[in-house]
C-alpha positions, 0 to 999 in steps of 0.5 A: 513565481508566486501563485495567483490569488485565490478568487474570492468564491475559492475562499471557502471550501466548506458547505455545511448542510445548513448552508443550503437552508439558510443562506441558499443562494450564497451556498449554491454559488459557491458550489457552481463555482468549483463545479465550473472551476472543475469542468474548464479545468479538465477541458483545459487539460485535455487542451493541453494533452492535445498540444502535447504539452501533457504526458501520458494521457488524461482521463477527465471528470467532466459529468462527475462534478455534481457528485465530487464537489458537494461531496468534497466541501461537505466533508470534515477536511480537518479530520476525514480521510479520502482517496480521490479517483481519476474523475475527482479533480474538483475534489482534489481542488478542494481537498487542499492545495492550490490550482497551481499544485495540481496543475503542476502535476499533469505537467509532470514538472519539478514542483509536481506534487509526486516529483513528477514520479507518477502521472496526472490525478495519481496523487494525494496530500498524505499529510492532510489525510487525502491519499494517493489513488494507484490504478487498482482502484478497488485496492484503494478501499480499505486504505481508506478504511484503516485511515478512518478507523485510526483517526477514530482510535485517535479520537477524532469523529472522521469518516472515510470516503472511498471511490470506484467505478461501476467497473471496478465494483466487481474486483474481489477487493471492493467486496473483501473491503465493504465486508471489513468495515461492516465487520468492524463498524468503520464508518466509511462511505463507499461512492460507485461512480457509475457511469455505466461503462468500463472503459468500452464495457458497458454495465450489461457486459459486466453484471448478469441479472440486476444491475442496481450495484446499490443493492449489493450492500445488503449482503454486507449488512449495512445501507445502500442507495442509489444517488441520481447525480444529473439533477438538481445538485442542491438536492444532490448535497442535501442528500449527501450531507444527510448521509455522511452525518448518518455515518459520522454519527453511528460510525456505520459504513454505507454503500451509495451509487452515485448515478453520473455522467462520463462526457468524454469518454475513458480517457483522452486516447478514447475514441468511443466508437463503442457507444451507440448513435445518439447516446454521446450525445443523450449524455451531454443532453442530461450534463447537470451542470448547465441546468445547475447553473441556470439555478443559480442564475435564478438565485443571485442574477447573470451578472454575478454568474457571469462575472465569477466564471470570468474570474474563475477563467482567468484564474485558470489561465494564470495557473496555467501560464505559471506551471508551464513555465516550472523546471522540468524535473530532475532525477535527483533523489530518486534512489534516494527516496524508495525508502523513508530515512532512516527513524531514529531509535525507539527508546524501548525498556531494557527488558527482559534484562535476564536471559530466558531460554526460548525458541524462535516462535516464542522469541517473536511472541515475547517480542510481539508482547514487548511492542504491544507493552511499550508503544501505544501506536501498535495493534496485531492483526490476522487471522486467527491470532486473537483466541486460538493464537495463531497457526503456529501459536506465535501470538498465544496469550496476548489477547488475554494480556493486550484486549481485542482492540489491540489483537485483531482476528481478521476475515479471510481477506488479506488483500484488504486487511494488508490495504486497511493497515496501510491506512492505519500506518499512514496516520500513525499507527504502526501495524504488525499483520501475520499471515498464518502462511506466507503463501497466503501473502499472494493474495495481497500482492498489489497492496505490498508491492504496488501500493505499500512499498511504492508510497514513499517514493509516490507521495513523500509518506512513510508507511511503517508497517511489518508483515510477518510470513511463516515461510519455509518447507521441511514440515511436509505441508505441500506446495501451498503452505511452504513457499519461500517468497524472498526472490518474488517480493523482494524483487519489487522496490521499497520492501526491506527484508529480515530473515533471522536464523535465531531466538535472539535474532528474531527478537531483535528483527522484529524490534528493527522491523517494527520502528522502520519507516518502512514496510518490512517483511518478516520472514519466519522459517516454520521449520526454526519455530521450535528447533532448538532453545537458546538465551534471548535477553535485551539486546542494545545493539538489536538494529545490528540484525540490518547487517550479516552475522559472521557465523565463524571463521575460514579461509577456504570459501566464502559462503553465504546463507540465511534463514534454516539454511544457517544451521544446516551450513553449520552442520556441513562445515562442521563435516568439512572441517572435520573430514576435509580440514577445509574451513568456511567463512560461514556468514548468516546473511539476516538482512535481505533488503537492503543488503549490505554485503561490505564484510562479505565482500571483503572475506571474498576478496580473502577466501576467493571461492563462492557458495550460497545456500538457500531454499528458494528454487534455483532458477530467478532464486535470491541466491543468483542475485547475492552472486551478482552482486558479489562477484561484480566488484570481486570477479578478479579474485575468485579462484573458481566459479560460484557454487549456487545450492537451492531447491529444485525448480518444482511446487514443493512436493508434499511427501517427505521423501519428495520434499527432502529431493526437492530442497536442500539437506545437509548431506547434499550441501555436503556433497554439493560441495566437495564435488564442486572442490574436487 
């Protein structure tokens, strides 16, 4: 069924500031018609939520329209980037697509815009560079950051715009991400959406001392002011115009507290009995939209008022009328779609095309090199990777070769540094992040799991972007530089995984790693990064680290391991062979998602007998998952139970005779083993 034609008011969905000089009228009815298009939209779905013909819960934008709608036409839709909150619906009906689409989205039908995977306003238009909101709203800033600044390395003059609450104002990634932009001269403008409450909590309950939250974008070294939204919304849009010039023009961000109106409380399921007498009703007494439309009414006449708001109604009810007949939606391609398909291959040099004798760390670097030599897209960040090359001096010497742009140290502020490379990789950067500890990645936990990893299945996107993690025990760091995250991370949908145990295998998963269509954890064991040489040269075949290497033959068990563990597999079945004549199939498991275990399988159903190795801690450690899933379909050919060997459930104790108790050696795995044979 085809959608209803546009009203002719809808047509344009631009307002330049000389607009509002030079033919007024025209300007501030086009502006009251998405403003009244927004208001009886979000009453409607209300509506609708209330008829139980709307799942989950609506939270509507009713008193926020003066704010989103100029801001909306005001912006560069061609170029800018944006992520939309859960009061902006007039924003997104501008931003791109019709009424219908969006429609189509709170009815969680077949043609939603997410599939109907995530709920209400929890969409975007990626492709148009307006991008889905997750509920940790502060987590969405410096998304929008990185999205700007790669439109600007791309060279179009765009500007972000990034929404939060008054609420959500104090969460330590809005401050990690105005920060960032100062430091780096993105031009974004940051938008506080106050509406004095959080939820129940007003804004005397947040914040002690002074609650002008515009005053806060002194401490950042850049603009700030605050924006009464409940008055004249002309003004308002002169106002906002002069701004978002100001910023596209000196590439600066600026911090704006947008005073405006919540008219219908958190959400639907609100009862607002927390509110004081009188003051619900103070809120709709200040509601600018009737005041506006009064304006207008002065401006071009009742009739004309009248007769574009009847239009716009009976738009809204045809929408409606269409999208309630839509399918409902079907889970077809759901697994399907955690991960972007497959990309084809990079057409990378065949270079070095002589071997070179390196170990891991300089492997990665020479890989690193490689990336940064032959794609353009590529830039590395973290901190202190630039001039003193990193902790462990895997990036030394590539911002001598590569420049700043290209090599970026970073804040200590990983939760919006991982936010503004998703930014970047939804435009068509691929970033490469390092986090000088993989303990460190905890702190970006919401941007890896719940936002990066989500946003193909949420959005249709790919987000290609690598994380490196120097990870792994032995070095006597103590219980905050030694974690092994593989079982944490990659229990959450939409990571790959790449452990590599070698030089060459480390070259070659950092290639694999960096052409995937998604975001890909790089585990790098700090205890491998100068252990040993061995030759690395161009590898044609790089993409086979996706599936595990058969370390060497055996028939007596099956055992599985990665990362440090490989070698101290080795050493254990070099003992048993030697002492025992028991051979193993010993196999380097390399990829850890998604896992492909076909040959491993088939050695099982030969061998019968099960042992995995690996550092993590035993208990909800990555090793009880491999058995699981390799004992599943192979249960009736084990001729013994599976033996799991893994470190012990404890931090990971600092000195070394602890350390050695509490992970795996090569005399325990040796041990472990013969008794489990005996």
């Amino acid at each position: 069924m085809a959608f209803p034609s546009l009203p002719a008011i809808l047509a344009t969905r631009e307002l330049r500031a000389a607009d509002l000089e030079q033919s007024p009228a025209e300007a501030l009815l086009r502006l009251h018609a998405w403003m009244q298009l927004a208001r009886i939209t979000d009453n409607r779905i209300l509506d609708l939520f209330r008829q139980g013909l709307i799942r989950g819960t609506v939270a509507g934008g009713q008193g926020n329209e003066s704010l989103i709608v100029p801001l909306a036409l005001l912006a560069d839709k061609a170029v800018d980037v944006i992520s939309f909150s859960h009061r902006d619906l007039g924003g997104h009906l501008i931003w791109s697509g019709h009424l219908c689409d969006h429609l189509n989205q709170y009815f969680a039908n077949a043609d939603s815009p997410t599939k109907a995977r995530e709920g209400n306003v929890h969409h975007g238009d990626p492709h148009h560079r307006s991008y889905p909101m997750i509920s940790h709203l502060g987590a969405m800033l410096s998304t929008v950051a990185g999205g700007a600044d790669s439109q600007r390395k791309l060279g179009r003059p765009a500007v972000g715009f990034a929404f939060f609450g008054d609420g959500g104002s104090s969460t330590g990634d809005v401050h990690e991400a105005m920060n960032l932009a100062s430091l780096l001269s993105l031009p974004v403008v940051f938008v506080i959406e106050n509406n004095r409450y959080a939820y129940s909590t007003p804004v005397a309950e947040q914040f002690a001392g002074n609650t002008e939250l515009w005053k806060r974008a002194a401490g950042y070294g850049i603009e700030g002011f605050a924006l009464d939204c409940t008055g004249d919304t002309g003004d308002v849009a002169r106002t906002l115009a002069a701004a978002i010039e100001k910023v596209r023009t000196t590439s600066r961000p600026v911090l704006i507290e947008a005073q405006v109106l919540r008219l219908r409380g958190h959400a639907a399921y609100d009862t607002c009995d927390y509110m004081k007498p009188g003051e619900s009703e103070g809120f709709f007494d200040r509601d600018p939209l009737p005041k506006f439309r009064a304006k207008v009414v002065a401006a071009v006449g009742v009739e004309r008022v009248d007769a574009v708001e009847a239009e716009l109604s009976a738009f809204l009810e045809a929408c409606i009328k269409i999208s309630l007949a839509r399918p409902r939606p079907t889970p077809a391609g759901m697994v399907e779609d955690v991960f972007a398909p497959v990309a084809a291959p990079i057409a990378w040099k065949p270079e070095p095309a002589q071997p070179a004798s390196l170990n891991l760390a300089q492997a990665i670097n020479l890989g690193l090199r490689k990336i940064l030599r032959e794609r353009p897209e590529s830039l590395l960040m973290g901190q202190d990777i630039a001039t003193y090359g990193g902790a462990f001096k895997v990036t030394d010497n590539l911002l001598k070769e590569f420049g700043r742009p290209r090599v970026l140290n970073t804040p200590l502020a990983e939760s919006a540094c991982t936010g503004y490379a998703i930014g970047l990789a939804l435009n068509g950067h691929r970033p490469i992040e390092e986090f000088q500890f993989a303990d460190f990645s905890t702190d970006a936990t919401t941007q890896i799991t719940l936002n990066a990893a989500t946003m193909h299945f949420r959005s249709g996107a790919a987000c290609p972007l690598v994380f490196r993690l120097p990870c792994g025990g032995g070095l006597t760091f103590g219980s905050f530089h030694s974690q092994e995250l593989e079982a944490f991370f990659l229990s959450m949908p939409g990571l790959k995984g790449l452990y590599p145990s070698t030089p060459q295998d480390a070259f070659n998963a950092l290639l694999a790693a960096y052409e995937d269509n998604n975001p890909v954890l790089l585990f790098e064991h700090k205890g491998l990064y100068r252990k040993g040489r061995a030759p690395v040269v161009w590898d044609p075949n790089y993409r086979s680290v996706w599936e595990p290497r058969h370390v060497r033959q055996g028939d007596f068990a099956t055992l599985v391991t990665y990362g440090e563990m490989v070698h101290l597999a080795e050493e254990a079945a070099d003992y048993l062979a030697g002492d025992y004549e028991v051979s193993l199939d010993l196999f380097d498991l390399r990829a850890l998602s998604p896992l492909k275990l076909d040959a491993i399988h088939a050695s099982l159903q030969r061998t019968g007998r099960l042992i995995v190795v690996h550092e993590g801690r035993r208990t909800h450690g990555f090793g009880a998952e491999l058995i699981s899933r390799l004992t599943e379909e192979t249960f009736a050919a084990l001729k013994a139970a599976p033996l799991r060997i893994a470190s012990l459930d404890l931090p990971v104790p600092f000195a070394p005779e602890l350390e050695r108790e509490y992970r795996p050696t090569k005399d325990k795995i040796i041990e472990r083993i013969t008794a489990w044979m005996g």
